[in-house]
N, C-alpha and C positions, 0 to 999 in steps of 0.2 A: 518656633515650630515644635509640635511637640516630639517627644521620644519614640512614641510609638509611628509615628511616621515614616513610610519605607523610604528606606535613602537609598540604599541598593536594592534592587530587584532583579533577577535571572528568570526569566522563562521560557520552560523547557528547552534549557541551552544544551547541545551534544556537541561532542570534539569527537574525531577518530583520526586517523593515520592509516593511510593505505588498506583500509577496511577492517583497520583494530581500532579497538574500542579505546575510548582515554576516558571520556565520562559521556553519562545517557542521563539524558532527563532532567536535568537540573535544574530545581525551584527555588528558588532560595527567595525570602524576605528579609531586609537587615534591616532593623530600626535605627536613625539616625541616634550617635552617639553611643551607641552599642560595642561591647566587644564581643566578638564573633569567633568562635574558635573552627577550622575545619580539621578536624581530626579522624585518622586511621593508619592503617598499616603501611609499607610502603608499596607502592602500585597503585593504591586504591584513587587515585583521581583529586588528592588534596589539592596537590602542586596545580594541576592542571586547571582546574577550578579557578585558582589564586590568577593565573597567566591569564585567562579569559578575563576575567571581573578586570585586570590591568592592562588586558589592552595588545602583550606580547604574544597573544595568542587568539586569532579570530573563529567564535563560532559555525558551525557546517548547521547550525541550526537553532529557531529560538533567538530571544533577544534578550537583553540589558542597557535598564537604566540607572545609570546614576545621579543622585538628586532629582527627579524628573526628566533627565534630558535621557534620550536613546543613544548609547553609546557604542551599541552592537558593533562598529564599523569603526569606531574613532581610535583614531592613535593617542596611544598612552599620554601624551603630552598635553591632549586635548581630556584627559580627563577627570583631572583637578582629582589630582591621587600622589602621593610620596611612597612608594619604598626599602624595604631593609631586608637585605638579602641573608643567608646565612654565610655568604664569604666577605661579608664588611663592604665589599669592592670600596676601599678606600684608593686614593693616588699615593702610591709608595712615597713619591718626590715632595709630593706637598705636604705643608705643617697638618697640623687638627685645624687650624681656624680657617685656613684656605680650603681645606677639605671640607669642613660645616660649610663655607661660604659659595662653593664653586656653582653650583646651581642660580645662585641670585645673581653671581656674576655676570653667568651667561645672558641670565632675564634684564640684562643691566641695569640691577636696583641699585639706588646711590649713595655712595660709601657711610653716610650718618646712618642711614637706614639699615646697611650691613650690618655694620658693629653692634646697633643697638638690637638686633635680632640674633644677632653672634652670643655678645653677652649675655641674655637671657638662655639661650639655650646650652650655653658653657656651662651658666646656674643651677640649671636645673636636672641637667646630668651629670652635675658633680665634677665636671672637667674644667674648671674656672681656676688657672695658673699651668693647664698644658699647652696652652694654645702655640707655642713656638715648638710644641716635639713632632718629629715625623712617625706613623706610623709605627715604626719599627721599634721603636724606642716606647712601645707601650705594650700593657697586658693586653689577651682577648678581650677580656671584660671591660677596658678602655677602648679598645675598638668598636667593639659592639655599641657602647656609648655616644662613639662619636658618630656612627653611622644614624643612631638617632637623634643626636643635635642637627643632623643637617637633616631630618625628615622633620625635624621640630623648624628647623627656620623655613621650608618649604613652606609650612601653613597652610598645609592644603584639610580640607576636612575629612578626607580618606588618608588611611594608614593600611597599606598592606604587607606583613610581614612574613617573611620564609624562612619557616625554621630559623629565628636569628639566633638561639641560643646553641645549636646541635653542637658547635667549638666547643663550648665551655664547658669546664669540669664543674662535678655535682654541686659544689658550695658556690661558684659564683653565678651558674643559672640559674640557685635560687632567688640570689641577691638579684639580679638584674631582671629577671621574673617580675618581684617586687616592685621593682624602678620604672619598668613598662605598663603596667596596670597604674602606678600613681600617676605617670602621664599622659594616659589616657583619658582617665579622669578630668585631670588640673585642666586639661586644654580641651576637653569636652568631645575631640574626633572619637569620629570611628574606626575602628580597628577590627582587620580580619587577618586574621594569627593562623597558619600552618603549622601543624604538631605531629608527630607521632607518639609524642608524650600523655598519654592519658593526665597526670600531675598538675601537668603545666594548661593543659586545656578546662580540666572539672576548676582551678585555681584560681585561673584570672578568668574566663570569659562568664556572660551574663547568657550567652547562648553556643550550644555544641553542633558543631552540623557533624556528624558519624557518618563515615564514609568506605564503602568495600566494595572492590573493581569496577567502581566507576559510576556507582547509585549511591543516593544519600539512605541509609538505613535507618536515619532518625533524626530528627531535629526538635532539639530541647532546651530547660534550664539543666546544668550538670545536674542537680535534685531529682529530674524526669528520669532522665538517661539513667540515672542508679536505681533508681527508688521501681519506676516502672518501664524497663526495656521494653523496646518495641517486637524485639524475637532473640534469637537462644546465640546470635552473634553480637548483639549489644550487652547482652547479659555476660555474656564469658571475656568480652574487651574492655569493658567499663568495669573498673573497682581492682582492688590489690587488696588481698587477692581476688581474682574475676570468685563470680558466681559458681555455685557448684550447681551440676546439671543430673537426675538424678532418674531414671527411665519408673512410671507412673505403675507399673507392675512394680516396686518395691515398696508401693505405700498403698496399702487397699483402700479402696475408697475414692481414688482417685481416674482411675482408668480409662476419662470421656478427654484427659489429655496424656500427650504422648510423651513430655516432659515436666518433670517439675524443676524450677529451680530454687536456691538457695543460697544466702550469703554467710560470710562465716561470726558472723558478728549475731546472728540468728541462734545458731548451734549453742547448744550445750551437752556438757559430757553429763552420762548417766550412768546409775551405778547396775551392776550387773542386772542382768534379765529384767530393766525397768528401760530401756531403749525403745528408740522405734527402728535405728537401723546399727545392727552391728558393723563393725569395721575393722580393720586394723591399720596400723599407724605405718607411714611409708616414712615418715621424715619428719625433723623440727627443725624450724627456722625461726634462730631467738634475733632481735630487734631492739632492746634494749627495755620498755616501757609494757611489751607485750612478747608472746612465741607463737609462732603459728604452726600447728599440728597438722601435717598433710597427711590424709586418710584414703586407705582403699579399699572400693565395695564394688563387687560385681554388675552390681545395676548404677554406679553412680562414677561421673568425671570432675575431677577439681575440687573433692570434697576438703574444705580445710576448717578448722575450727581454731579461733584464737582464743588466747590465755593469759593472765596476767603476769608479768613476770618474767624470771629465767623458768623453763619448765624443759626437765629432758627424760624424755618417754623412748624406750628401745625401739628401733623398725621390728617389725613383726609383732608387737604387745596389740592386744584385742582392745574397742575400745568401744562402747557404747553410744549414742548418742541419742539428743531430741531437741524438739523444736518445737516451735507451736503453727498451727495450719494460717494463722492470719500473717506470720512471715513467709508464705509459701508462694511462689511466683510460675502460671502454667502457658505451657505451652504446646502451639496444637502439633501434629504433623510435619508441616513445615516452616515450623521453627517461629510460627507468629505468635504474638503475646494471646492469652487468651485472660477476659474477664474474669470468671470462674473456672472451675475445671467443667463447668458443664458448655465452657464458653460464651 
């Protein structure tokens, strides 16, 4: 079947709670084999989204299918889905191999068939000689692993994952980041990933669903989602640093939008009275390979400009800048992308 083929579908699913909202409207299309990132703040309806597509959580509205079938109503068990939460939920008492295996057990798949679905996925998460440790006796990042050996021997061709990395410290969520994208791949499922990680979601997924209290505010390749926000809340969440946001009265010429935006990778420093906006310098934040020069201008939020290097420039020093109008990104009134600035 090919890839482009909807494997999950959502339409117009709504959740609420005692008449709060959890999510509205939600469309979603996944192509089979696809990673899927759903990404935003916290509140914004990631998680909630995640519980629906899984089953933990039944729609008030709208339906879902997976693979073809209607699932709006089925119990999680009936819906050929595996997964990995962000607290491991391992069994303290049991080994890793009994943990990988306790799911087939139950399915009572028979012990040749265990092992040899054991030992592939022991393989392929790099845990091949822990199988006799308990829990405790391993790192997060062993954890986290073994929770996905045993969504690797489930074999289902859904993966749904919640926040599994938010445990681990910066160096081995990048490592394990890594290791889920290559099994993604290798074993060809599908995977829908919960983030608030901007990093982890533009990284590994092939599509962003961008989400804020409870509507999806875009859905992309991360290249869309940077390259062209859909309004001045994609634009200032997407990117490190987000986009600067710059009111269309400091750039004449521009005035039929109510925003322009800008990325700092765009910016260049100009030498005196050759600018388009002057500024002055709030902060440097050096990085090792680049600095990023935080700037403050009256008509403008989040202005940053990067630099090669170490670079340290005093707060308060005046600082010139420009740009060219083809990196210029606009926006109308409220906050939607606009074509041009004539829209």
């Amino acid at each position: 079947m090919s890839s482009d083929t909807p494997f999950v579908h959502a339409d117009g699913v709504a959740k609420r709670w005692n008449g709060q909202l959890g999510v509205e409207n939600v469309n979603l299309t996944i192509p089979r084999g696809s990673f899927v990132a759903l990404l935003g703040p916290s509140g914004c309806g990631k998680s909630t989204t995640l519980r629906l597509l899984s089953g933990l959580e039944l729609p008030d509205e709208g339906s879902i299918t997976i693979d073809g079938r209607d699932v709006t109503a089925a119990a999680p068990s009936d819906r050929n889905l595996s997964m990995v939460f962000q607290s491991y939920a391992l069994f303290p008492h049991l080994s890793v191999a009994e943990n990988v295996i306790f799911g087939l057990k139950v399915r009572k798949v028979g012990a040749a068939e265990r092992r040899e679905k054991l030992d592939r996925a022991l393989e392929i998460t790099g845990l091949t000689g822990y199988e006799a440790r308990k829990p405790g006796e391993l790192s997060g990042g062993q954890r986290q692993r073994v929770a996905l050996a045993r969504a690797i021997v489930a074999n289902q061709p859904l993966c749904l994952m919640d926040e599994p990395l938010s445990n681990l410290d910066a160096k081995l969520r990048a490592s394990v980041r890594k290791d889920i994208k290559k099994l993604q791949v290798e074993l060809g499922i599908t995977v829908v990933y919960v983030t608030h990680d901007q990093t982890e979601a533009m990284s590994m997924a092939d599509m962003v669903v961008l989400m804020k209290d409870g509507h999806i505010q875009q859905t992309g390749t991360p290249e869309e989602l940077y390259y062209k926000p859909a309004n001045t809340f994609v634009a200032e969440f997407v990117g490190a640093p987000p986009m600067a946001l710059i009111e269309s009265k400091a750039l004449p010429g521009f005035e039929s939008a109510t925003h322009i935006g800008l990325r700092a990778e765009n910016i260049q420093v100009a030498t005196s009275g050759k600018g388009r906006l002057a500024c002055k310098v709030s902060e440097c934040e050096f990085l090792g390979s680049e600095t990023f020069i935080g700037l403050t201008h009256p008509a403008a939020s989040g202005l940053t400009v990067s630099l090669p290097g170490l670079k340290t420039i005093p707060a308060g020093e005046d600082m010139e800048i420009s740009f060219s109008d083809s990196d210029l990104h606009f926006f109308d009134d409220a906050g939607k992308r606009l074509a041009t600035p004539a829209g």
